[in-house]
N, C-alpha and C positions, 0 to 999 in steps of 0.2 A: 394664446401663448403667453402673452402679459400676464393673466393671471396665474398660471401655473409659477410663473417667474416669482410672481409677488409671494405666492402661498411660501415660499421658499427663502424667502427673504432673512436680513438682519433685523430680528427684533426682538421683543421682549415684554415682560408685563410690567404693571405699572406705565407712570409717568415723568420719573422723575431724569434728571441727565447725567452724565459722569462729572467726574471732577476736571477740570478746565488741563490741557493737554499742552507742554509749546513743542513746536516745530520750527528748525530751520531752514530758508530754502535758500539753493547756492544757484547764484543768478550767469554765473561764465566760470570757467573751469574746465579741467578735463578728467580722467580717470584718477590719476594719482593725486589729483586735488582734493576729489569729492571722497577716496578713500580715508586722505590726514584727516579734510578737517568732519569727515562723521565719526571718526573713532575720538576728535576734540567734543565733539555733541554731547556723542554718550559718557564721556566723562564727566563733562561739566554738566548731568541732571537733564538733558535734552530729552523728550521723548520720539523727535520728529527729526528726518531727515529727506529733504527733496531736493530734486534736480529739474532744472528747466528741460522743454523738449523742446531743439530748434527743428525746423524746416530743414535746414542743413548746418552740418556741422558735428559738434562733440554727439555721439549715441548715449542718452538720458539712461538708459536699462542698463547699458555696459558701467554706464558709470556708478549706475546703484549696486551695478552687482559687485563691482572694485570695493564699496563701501560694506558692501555685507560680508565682506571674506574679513574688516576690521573690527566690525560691530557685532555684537550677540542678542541684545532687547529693543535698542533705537528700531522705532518700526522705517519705511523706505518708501519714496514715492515720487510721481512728477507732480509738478505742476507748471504749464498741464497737457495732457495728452489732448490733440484736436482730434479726438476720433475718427470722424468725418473726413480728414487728411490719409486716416491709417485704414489699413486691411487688417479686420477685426482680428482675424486668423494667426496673422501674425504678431497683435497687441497681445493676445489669449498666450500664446506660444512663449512672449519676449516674461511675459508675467506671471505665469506658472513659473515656470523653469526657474523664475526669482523667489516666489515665495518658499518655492523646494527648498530651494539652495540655501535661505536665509529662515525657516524652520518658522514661517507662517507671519512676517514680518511688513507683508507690502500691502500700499495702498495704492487704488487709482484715483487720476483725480482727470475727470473730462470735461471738454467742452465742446461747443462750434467749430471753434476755433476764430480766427479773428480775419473779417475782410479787409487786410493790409496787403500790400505788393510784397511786403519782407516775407510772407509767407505763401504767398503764390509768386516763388518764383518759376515753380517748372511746371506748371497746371492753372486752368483758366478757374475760379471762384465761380461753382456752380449757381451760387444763389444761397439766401438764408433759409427757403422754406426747404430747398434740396437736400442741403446741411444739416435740417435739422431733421429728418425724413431719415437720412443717414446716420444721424445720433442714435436716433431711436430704435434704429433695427442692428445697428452695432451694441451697445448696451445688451439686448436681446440675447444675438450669439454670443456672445464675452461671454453672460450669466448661465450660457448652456453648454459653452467649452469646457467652463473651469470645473465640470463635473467628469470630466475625461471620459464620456459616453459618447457612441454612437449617437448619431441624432440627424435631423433633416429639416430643412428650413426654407419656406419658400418666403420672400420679400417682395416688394416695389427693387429693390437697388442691390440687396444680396441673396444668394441662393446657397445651400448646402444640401450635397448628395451624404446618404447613410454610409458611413466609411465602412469598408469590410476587413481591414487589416490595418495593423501601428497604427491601435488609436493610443494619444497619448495620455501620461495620467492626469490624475485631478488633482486640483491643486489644494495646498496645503492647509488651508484656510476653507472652510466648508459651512456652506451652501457658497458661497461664493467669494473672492477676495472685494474687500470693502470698497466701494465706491463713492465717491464725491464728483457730485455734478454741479455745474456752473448751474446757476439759475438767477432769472430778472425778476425784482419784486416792483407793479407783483402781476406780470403779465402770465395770466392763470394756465396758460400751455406750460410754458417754462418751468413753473412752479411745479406744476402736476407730475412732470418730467422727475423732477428735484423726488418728491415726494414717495415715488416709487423705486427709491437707490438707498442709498448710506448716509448720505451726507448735502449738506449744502455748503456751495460756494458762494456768494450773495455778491450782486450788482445790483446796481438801482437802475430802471430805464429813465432815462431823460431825452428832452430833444436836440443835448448839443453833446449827446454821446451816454457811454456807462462811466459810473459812480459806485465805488460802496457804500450802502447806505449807512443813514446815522444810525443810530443806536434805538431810536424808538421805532425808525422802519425796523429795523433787524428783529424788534420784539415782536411789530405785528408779521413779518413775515413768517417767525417761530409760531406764533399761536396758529397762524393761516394750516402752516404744515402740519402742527398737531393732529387738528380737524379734519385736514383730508389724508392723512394715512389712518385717524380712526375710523374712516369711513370705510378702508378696508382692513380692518383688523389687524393694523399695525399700530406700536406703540412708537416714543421718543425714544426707548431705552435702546442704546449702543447706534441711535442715528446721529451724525453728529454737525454743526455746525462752524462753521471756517471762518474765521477773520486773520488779515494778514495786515499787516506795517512794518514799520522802523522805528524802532525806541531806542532810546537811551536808557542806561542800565539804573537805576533808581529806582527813588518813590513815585515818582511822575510816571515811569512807566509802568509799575505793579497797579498806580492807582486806574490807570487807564485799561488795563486787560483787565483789572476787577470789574470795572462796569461795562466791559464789554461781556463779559460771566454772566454780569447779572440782567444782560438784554437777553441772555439766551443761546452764544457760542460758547462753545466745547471746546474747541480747538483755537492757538495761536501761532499764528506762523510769522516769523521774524522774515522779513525780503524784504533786501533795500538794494530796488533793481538800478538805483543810479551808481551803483561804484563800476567805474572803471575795469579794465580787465586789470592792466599793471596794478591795483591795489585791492581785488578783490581777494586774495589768500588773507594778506596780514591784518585788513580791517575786518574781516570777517571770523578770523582764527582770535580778534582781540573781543571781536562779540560773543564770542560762543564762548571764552572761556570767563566771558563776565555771569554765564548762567542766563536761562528764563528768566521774563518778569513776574513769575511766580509769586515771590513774597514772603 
């Protein structure tokens, strides 16, 4: 079934990457928040708009969707959905029904999810190899929903029967809506995982926890991925790679997203998850209308 998934994939010929992308992510908020300040995004030249997914708390899709009813081109997304947490069924469901609504604009973006208590409040943490057992065969059916076909699925931990009535449609974005997967450079499961998606999210594994890596890991992790998606007949083009921080609006920070361009990310996401809830609107509506570190 993997490969049927992969032949289907995001990709392209040549080698070469897109032009570097920023994105904001809104760290606490609720619906009327995430609506102001993504229609602030898309004005001030933003190309990205995301929302956190808690365990509990504000709904991350309700709130994208509040944001796609102000915005027209800003694409939409979390960061990040714990797959592993959700029933794929209803990720498939919350995320079509978004890319419809928003005329082919959203991204996902997955992971484990993270073994903290803040996120196992109402469920015991199966385990990491569980979790990732469950990434894997969720990714799976995500990539087989969003074709709004009938389909059948047997798993280790998910199963689907061949629906015979209201199947729903496919989503708007085809072969599949884009995906970005966490991944640890450069433990070769992880990676492999990364490899067969859209995108990477890059952590570094260490022994006194995760890191994003520096900038020359980040490069060897790009070439790593090159090489094994040309292994299956996939190229770099339209995969993309994630770095995220907190800048300040200048030449310090244009200089620093340039050289992270030229390790090899695609994408920038501003998230600066220390503000406050009381000052998360106005230091965030004064970031976004300072612009990308673009240049």
């Amino acid at each position: 079934m993997i490969t049927a998934i992969l032949e289907g994939g995001v990709h392209g010929e040549g080698g070469s990457l897109p032009r570097m992308r920023y994105g904001f992510v809104l760290p606490s908020g609720d619906g009327s928040v995430a609506a102001d300040l993504a229609g602030e995004a898309q004005r001030a030249g933003w190309d990205g708009f995301f929302c956190w997914e808690p365990t509990w708390g504000n709904d991350a899709w309700v709130m994208l969707t509040a944001a796609a009813m102000r915005t027209t081109t800003i694409r939409l997304g979390t960061m990040l959905t714990p797959l592993p947490k959700r029933k794929p069924w209803e990720v498939a469901s919350q995320a079509v029904t978004l890319d419809n609504l928003s005329g082919g604009r959203v991204i996902i973006s997955v992971g484990l999810g993270a073994p903290e208590p803040r996120f196992y409040i109402f469920e015991d943490d199966p385990g990491r190899k569980v979790r990732a057992e469950m990434l894997d065969e969720g990714l799976e059916m995500l990539a087989l929903m969003y074709r709004g076909e009938a389909f059948t699925y047997d798993g280790k931990h998910y199963h689907a029967r061949r629906a015979e009535m209201m199947v729903p449609p496919p989503s708007n974005q085809q072969p599949r809506i884009p995906t970005w997967v966490v991944g640890l450079w450069p433990a070769p499961r992880s990676m492999r995982r990364v490899a067969r998606w859209d995108g990477w999210l890059p952590y570094l594994r260490q022994p006194e926890g995760l890191n994003r890596p520096q900038r020359e890991q980040l490069s060897e992790g790009v070439a790593w991925l090159r090489e094994e998606r040309a292994r299956h007949g996939l190229s770099m083009d339209g995969f993309d790679v994630v770095m995220e921080g907190a800048t300040k609006p200048g030449d310090e920070a244009v200089a620093e997203v340039r050289a992270w361009a030229e390790a090899g990310a695609t994408w920038w996401l501003e998230a600066n998850w220390e503000l406050g809830a009381d000052e998360v609107v106005e230091r965030s509506r004064e970031r976004l209308r300072a612009g990308p570190p673009g240049g």
